[in-house]
C-alpha positions as CSV (number, residue, x, y, z in Angstrom):
1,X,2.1,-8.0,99.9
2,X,1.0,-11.7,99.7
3,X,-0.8,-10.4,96.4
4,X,1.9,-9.2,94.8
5,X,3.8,-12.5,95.6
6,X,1.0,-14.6,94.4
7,X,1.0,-12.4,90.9
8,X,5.1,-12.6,90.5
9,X,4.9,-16.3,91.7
10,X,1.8,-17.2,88.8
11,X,4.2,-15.3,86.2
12,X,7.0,-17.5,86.9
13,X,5.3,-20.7,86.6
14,X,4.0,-19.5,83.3
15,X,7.4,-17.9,81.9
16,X,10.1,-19.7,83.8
17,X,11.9,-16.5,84.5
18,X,14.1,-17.0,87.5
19,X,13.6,-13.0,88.3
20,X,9.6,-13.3,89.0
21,X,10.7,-16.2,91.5
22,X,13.2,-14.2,93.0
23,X,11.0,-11.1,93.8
24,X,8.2,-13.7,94.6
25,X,10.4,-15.4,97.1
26,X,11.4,-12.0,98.3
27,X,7.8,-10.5,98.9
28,X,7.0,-14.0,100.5
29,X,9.7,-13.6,103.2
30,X,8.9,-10.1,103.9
31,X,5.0,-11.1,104.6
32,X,6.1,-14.1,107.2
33,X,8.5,-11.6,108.8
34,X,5.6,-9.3,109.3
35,X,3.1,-12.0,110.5
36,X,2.9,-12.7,114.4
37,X,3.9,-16.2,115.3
38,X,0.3,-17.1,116.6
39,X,-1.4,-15.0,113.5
40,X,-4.2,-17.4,111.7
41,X,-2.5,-16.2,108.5
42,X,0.9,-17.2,109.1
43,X,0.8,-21.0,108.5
44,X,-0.7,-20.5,104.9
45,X,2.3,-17.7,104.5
46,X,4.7,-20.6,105.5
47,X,3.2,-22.8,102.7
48,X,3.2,-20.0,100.2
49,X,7.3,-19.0,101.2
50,X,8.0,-23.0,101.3
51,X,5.9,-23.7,98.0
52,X,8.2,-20.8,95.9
53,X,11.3,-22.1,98.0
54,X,10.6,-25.5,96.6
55,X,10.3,-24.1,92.8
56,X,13.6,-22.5,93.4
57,X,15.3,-25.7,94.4
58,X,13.8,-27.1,91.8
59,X,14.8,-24.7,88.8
60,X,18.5,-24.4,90.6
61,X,19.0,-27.1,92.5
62,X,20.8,-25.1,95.2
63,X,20.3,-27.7,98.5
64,X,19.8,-24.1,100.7
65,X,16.3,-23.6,98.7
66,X,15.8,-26.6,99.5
67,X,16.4,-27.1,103.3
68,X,14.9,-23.7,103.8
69,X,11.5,-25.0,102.0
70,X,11.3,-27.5,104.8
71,X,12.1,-25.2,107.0
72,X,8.9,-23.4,106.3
């Protein structure tokens, strides 16, 4: 799942299209959601979710990408 993210996430950065974020962002939720709280994978999950978050706020400037970026 992470994977897929990672790929959709890349594409954006190198197209700009808001859909590969989306999806990204998407996949990146669904793979904290599935990660135990004390899971040794879960902090680098956060980053990746926060990281895309961030993008978004950045492309949009909607202030929810932004505080949930932190968030994460």
């Amino acid at each position: 799942m992470t994977g897929k993210a990672a790929e959709l996430f890349d594409d954006y950065q190198r197209t700009g299209r808001l859909d590969l974020l989306n999806a990204a962002i998407e996949l990146f939720g669904d793979a904290v959601a599935a990660t135990a709280p004390d899971h040794p994978d879960r902090p680098g999950r956060l980053s990746d979710l926060g990281n895309a978050l961030c993008a978004r706020f950045g492309s949009t400037g909607q202030l929810t990408d932004g505080a949930e970026a932190m968030a994460a």
